[in-house]
C-alpha positions in Angstrom: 0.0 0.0 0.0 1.4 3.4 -1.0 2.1 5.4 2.3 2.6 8.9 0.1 -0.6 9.4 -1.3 -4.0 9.5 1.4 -6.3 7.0 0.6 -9.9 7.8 0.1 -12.6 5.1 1.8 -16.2 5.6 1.8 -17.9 4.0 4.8 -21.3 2.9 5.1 -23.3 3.2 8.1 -25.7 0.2 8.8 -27.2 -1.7 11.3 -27.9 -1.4 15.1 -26.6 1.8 17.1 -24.5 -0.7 19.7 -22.3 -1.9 16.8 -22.1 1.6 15.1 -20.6 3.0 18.4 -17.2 0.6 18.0 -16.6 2.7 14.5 -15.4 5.5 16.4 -11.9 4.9 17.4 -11.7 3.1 13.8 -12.4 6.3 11.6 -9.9 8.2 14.5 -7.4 6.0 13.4 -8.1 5.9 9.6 -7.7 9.5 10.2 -4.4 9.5 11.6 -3.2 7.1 8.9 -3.6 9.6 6.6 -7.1 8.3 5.0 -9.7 11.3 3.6 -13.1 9.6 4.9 -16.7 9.9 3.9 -19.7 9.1 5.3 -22.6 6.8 4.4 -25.5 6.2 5.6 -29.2 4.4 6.1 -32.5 5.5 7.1 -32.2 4.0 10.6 -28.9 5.4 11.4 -30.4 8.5 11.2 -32.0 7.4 14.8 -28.7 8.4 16.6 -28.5 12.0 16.0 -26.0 12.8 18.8 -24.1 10.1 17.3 -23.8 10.9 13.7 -23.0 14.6 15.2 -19.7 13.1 16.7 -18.9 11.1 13.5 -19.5 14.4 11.4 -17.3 16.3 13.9 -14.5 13.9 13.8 -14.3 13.8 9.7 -15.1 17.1 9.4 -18.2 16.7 6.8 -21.7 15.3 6.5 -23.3 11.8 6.3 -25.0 11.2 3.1 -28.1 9.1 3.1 -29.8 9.8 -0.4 -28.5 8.0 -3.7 -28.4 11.7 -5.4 -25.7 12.1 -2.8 -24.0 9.4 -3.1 -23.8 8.4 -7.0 -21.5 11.2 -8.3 -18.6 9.3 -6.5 -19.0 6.3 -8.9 -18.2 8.1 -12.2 -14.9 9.8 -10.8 -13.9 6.8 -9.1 -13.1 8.0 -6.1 -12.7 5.9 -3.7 -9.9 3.3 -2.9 -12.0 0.8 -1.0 -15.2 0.9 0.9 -16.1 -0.1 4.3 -19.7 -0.6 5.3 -19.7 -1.8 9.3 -21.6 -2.4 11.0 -22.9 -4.6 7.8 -26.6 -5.4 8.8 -28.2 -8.5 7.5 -30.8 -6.2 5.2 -27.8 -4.6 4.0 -25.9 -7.9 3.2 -29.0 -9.7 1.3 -29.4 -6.4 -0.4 -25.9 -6.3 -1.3 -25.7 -10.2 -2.6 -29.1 -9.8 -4.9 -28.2 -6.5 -6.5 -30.1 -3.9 -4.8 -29.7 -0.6 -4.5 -31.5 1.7 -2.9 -29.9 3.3 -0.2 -26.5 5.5 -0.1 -24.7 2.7 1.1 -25.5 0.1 -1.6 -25.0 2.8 -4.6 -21.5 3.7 -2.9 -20.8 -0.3 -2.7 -21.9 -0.9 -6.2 -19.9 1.9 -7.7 -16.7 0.8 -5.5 -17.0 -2.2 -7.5 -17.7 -1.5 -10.8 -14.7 0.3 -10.4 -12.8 -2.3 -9.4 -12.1 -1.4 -6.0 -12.5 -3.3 -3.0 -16.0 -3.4 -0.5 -15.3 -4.7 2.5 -17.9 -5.8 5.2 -18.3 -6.0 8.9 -21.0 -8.0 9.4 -22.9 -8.0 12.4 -26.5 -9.7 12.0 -28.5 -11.9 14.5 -29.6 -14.1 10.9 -26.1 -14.6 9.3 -26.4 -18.4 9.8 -30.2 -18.8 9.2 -32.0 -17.8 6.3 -29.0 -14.4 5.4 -26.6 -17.5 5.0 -27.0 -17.8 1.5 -26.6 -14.3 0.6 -23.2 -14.5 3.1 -22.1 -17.3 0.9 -23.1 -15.6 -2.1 -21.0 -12.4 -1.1 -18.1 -14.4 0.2 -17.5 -16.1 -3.2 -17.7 -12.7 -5.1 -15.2 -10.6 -6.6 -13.5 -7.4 -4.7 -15.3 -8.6 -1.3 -13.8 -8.9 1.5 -14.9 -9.7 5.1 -13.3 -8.1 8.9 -13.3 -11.7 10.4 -16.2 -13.1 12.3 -17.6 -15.1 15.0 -20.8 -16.3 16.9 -20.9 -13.6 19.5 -23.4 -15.5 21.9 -24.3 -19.1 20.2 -26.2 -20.1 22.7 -28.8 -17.3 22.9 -28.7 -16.5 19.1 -27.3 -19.2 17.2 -27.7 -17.3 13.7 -25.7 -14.7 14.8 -22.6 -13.4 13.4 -20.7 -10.2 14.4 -17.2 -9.1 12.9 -14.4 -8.4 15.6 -14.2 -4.9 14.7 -10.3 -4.7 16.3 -9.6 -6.1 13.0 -11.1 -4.0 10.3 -7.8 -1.5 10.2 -5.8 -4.8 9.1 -8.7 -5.9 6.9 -8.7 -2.9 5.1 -5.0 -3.2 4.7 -4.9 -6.3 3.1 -8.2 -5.5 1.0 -6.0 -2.7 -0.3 -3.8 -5.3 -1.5 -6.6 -7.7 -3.0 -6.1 -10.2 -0.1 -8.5 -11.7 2.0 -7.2 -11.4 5.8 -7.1 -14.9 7.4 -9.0 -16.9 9.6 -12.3 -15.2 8.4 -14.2 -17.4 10.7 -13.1 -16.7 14.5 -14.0 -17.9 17.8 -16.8 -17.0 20.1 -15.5 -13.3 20.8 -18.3 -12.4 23.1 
């Protein structure tokens, strides 16, 4: 990965407000590696107002949540690489059948019709029930990569998977690099 010229990553905001909290210290950090950020986001983040305020604070600029917003990025090709975490599981059927109709999934589909690298950190309570398919579907596909992930409590909610989010700076490093960080499938992390 070139360390002399900032990379550009557009992250997508998805998914329940407890996982969207352990972004934080991740864009922080993007940040201090030198990475120009911009946001993403779905209806229901729009729920955490105090939130978003922080996140829009720390990058210095506004979430987008419309596909007006968000589709002039694609012709330009903009970004480096996309993150979308937390990635909820309407967000990751959505994603493996081709739909677009949110910010987030325009951003993703233009990241990869240019080429560039999507990568997810999944975090839904159905990732091993009916959402497996679409998992499987998105594991196998091109310029997708995954922040490894576990069953976070298999006894309560054995469908659930959630990404261990102390690895998405590492996943987006080798993602950069078109590689697929390794073991994808981790441990109970609760």
């Amino acid at each position: 990965m070139e360390t002399n010229k900032a990379k550009k990553i557009a992250i997508g905001l998805t998914g329940s407000f407890e996982k969207i909290k352990d972004l934080e210290p991740i864009i922080r950090n993007l940040l201090l590696k030198n990475f120009i950020i911009k946001l993403f986001g779905t209806e229901s983040v729009k729920n955490h107002p105090e939130f978003i305020e922080e996140l829009e604070q720390i990058i210095e600029d506004k979430v987008m949540y419309t596909i007006e917003e968000a589709e002039p990025y694609g012709p330009i090709n903009y970004f480096d690489c996309m993150l979308i975490a937390p990635c909820s599981g309407n967000t990751l059927s959505k994603l493996a059948n081709a739909i677009t109709d949110n910010a987030v999934l325009m951003t993703a589909k233009s990241t990869l019709r240019n080429n560039k690298p999507v990568i997810l950190g999944v975090s839904s309570n159905d990732a091993l029930g009916l959402n497996g398919s679409n998992l499987m579907k998105l594991m196998v596909s091109k310029n997708i990569y995954f922040v490894p992930f576990g069953q976070d409590n298999p006894e309560d909610k054995p469908n659930s998977l959630v990404a261990d989010f102390n690895k998405t700076e590492d996943t987006i490093r080798y993602a950069l690099m078109n590689r697929q960080i390794q073991p994808i499938i981790i441990g109970n992390h609760k």
